[in-house]
N, C-alpha and C positions, 0 to 999 in steps of 0.2 A: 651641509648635513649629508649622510652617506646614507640614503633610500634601499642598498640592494640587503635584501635579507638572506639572511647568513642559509647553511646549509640543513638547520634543523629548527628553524622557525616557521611556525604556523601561518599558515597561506594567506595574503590580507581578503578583507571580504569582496567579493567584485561585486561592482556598480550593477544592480540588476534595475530593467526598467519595470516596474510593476504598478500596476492600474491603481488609480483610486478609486473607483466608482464601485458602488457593489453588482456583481456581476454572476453572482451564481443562481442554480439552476433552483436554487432553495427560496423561501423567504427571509429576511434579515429577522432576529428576534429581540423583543426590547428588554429581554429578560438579562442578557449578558453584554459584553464591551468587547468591542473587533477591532483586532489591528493587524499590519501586515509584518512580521520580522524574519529576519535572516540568520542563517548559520553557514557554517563550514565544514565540508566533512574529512574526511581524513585523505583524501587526494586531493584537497584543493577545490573543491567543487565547491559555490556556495549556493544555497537552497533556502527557495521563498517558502513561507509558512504562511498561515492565518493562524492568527491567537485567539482563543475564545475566554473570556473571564468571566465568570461570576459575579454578577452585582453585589453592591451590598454586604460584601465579606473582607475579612480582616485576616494577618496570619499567614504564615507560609500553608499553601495547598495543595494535595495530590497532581500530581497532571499525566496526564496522557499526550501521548504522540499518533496522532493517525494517518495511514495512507494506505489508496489504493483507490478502485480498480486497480488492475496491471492496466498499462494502456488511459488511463482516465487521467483527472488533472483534480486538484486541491476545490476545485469551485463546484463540483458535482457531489458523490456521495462522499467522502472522509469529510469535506466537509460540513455535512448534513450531521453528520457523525460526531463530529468534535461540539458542534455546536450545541446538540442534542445533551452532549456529556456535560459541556459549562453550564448549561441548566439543571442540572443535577448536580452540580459542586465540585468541580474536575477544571483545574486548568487545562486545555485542553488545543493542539497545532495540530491543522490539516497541513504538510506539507507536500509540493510538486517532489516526483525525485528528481536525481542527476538527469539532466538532456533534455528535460521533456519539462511545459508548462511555464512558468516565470523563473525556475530556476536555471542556471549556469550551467555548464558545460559542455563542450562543441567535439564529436559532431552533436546534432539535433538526434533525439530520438533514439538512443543508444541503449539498450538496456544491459544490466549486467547481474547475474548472480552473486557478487561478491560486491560490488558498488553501491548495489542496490539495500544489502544485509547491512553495508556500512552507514546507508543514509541511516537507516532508522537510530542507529548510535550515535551519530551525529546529532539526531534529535535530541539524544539522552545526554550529547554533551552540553549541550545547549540549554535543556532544563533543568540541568541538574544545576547551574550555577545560576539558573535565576533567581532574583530575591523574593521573588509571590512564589515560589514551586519549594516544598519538602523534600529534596533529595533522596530521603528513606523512602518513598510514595512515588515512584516513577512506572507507568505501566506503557503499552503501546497497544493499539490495534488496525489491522490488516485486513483490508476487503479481500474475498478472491483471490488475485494470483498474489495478491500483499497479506494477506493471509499467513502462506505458507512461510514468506518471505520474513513475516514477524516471528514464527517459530524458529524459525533459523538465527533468527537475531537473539531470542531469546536463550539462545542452546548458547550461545556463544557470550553475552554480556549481564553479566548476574546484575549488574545495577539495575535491570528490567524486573518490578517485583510481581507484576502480573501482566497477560497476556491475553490479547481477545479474538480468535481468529474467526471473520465472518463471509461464509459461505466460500471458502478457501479453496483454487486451487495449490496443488504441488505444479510449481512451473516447471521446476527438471523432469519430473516423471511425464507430465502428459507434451511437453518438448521431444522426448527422447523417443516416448511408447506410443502419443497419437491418444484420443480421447477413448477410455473404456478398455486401454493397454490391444485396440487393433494392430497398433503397426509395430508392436514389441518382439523386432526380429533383428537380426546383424544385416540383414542383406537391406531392409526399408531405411533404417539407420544411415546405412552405408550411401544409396542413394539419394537420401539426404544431404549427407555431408557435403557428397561430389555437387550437387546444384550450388549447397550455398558454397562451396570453395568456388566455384565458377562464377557465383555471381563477385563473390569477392572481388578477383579477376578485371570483373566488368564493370565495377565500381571505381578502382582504383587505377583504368582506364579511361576513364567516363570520367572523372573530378567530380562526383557526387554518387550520393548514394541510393539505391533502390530501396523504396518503401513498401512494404509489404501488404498494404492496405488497413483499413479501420474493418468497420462492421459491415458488413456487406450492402451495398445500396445502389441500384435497386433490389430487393430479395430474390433468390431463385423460388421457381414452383417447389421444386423438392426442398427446403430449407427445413431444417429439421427445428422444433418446439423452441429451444433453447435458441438459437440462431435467431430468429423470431422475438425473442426477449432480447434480447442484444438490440437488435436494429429501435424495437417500443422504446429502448432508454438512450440510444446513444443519438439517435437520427430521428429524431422528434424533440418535439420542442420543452418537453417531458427530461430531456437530460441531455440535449446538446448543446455542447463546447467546442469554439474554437478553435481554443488549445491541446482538447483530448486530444491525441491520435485516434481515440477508438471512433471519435464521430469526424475524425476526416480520413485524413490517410496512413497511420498506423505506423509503428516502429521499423527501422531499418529493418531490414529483410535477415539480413545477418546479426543480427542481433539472438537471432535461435541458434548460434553454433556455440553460445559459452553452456548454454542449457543443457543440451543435448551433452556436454562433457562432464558435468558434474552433477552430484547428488545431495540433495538435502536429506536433514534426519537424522545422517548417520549416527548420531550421538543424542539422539533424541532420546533415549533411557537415563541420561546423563540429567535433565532439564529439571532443575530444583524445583525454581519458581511455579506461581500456580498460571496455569492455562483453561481457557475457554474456549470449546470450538463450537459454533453456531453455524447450523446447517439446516436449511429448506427441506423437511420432507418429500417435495415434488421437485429437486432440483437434479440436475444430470450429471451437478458436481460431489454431490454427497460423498460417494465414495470416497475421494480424496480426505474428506474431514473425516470421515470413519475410521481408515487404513492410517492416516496419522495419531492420529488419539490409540488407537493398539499399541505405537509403538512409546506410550508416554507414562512413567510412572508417577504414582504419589496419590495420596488422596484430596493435591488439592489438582488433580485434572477433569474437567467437567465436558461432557457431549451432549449438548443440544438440540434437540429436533423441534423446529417450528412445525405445526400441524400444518400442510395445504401451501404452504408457502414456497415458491419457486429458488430459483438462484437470482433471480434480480428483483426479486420482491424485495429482500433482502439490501439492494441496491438503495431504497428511497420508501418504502410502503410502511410508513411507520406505522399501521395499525398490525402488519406482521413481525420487522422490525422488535425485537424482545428486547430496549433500550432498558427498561426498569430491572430487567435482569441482567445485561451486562452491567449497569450501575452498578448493582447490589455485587455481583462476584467482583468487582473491582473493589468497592467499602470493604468486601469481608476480607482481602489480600493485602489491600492500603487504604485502609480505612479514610474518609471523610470525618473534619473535624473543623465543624464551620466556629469561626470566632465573631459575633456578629457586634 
């Protein structure tokens, strides 16, 4: 038999090695059914999930796709997230992206604006042919820098019928501008470039790659509020992983040079489907979900302010956490329709 696949067949799945044990930073709950599954995304990369089901239900069902942190893994918060949603009647996959966590791809730790937009379609390819998921009913959502990252998915792949972005950074824009648009110059830019082309360089010299670090540990005295929230979730036993990069050592260094070239948005007046952006009143990312939601028409686009709530409340503090309300603007886009 002839194994080589032709020049336009679909990548087979690789072998990934993925834990059985339960291992997240969450509790397991007895209200839904966990499994681990796989896809492929449109470069070949294949990428581990957690499935979350719904007990006791019958009938094709809405599902969701979830991921993020940026820098985080499937066993931390989109997890907490998915699972949260299959108790509320959502089929519902926290998947790792490309590079990073259980799923495929080499090198380790690579992020991409364009790979990364593709996973989350990956995920829509993937539910959209399951037999327990409704097709018409596919929505996604995006922590922080995955946030931003599901609006971009959503500009570009109409099979997405609703959209949940929470506590969202824009990864192009504070890659390119520096947090609060500080370093929004040609010449800071520029400066930039020239380090990571140089570390390039030294990489590609080196036979491996420079990492750019996780969350800072141990904190500086000057560490600012936010920085602080970061270190509470990711380097404590409160929400450290492994596998994050944010709770050990953090994405290739270069991995900021495809950011820094491109922009999300652009076409975000374009975006049919309905969108949700959920945002921390006390968080330092606000802005971002603010300045996004301006650029979004229609009246099914909704902005969110949790009262008192940070950017990493957001993370896991489900009594901030507004889940009964992204439930709900998910029913009212793709309806829930339990067959019991």
């Amino acid at each position: 038999m002839n194994n080589t696949l032709s020049d336009n067949t679909v990548a087979p799945v690789e072998q990934l090695q993925l834990t059985g044990e339960w291992d997240k930073v969450f509790p397991e709950s007895d209200k839904v059914d966990h499994r681990k599954v796989t896809f492929v995304n449109r470069y070949g990369i294949t990428l581990a999930a957690d499935m979350y089901t719904p007990r006791n239900t019958a009938g094709k069902l809405p599902a969701i796709a979830v991921c993020g942190p940026f820098g985080a893994v499937k066993e931390q918060s989109s997890g907490l997230y998915a699972q949260q949603l299959a108790q509320r009647g959502f089929i519902a996959i926290a998947f790792d992206p490309s590079f990073t966590g259980e799923s495929g791809g080499h090198p380790r730790r690579v992020a991409s604006p364009d790979i990364n937009v593709e996973d989350f379609s990956a995920a829509v390819d993937f539910l959209s042919v399951h037999p327990q998921v409704d097709h018409n009913r596919i929505g996604i959502l995006g922590i922080c820098g995955w946030g931003g990252i599901a609006i971009q998915a959503a500009i570009n792949d109409p099979r997405i019928k609703a959209t949940v972005a929470s506590t969202m950074y824009d990864m192009t824009r504070v890659t390119a501008n520096g947090y609060f648009d500080a370093d929004n110059s040609k010449e800071k830019r520029n400066a930039c470039r020239a380090a990571l082309a140089a570390q390039r360089t030294a990489d590609y010299s080196d036979g491996h790659y420079q990492r750019a670090g996780g969350v800072a540990d141990p904190l500086p005295a000057d560490a600012p509020q936010f920085v602080k929230d970061y270190h509470a979730y990711y380097k404590t036993p409160r929400g450290y992983h492994p596998r994050s990069g944010n709770s050990t050592d953090g994405w290739n260094t270069t991995s900021a040079l495809p950011f820094m070239n491109f922009r999300f948005f652009e076409y975000a007046g374009e975006l049919d489907s309905a969108v949700l952006i959920v945002h921390g009143e006390k968080a330092h990312s606000r802005y971002f979900g603010e300045d996004t939601f301006k650029l979004l028409d229609g009246s099914n686009k909704q902005l969110l302010i949790v009262d008192g709530a940070s950017h990493c409340d957001l993370y896991d503090n489900l009594e901030k956490i507004p889940m009964n309300c992204i439930a709900e603007f998910l029913d009212k886009w793709m309806p829930v329709k339990f067959q019991h």
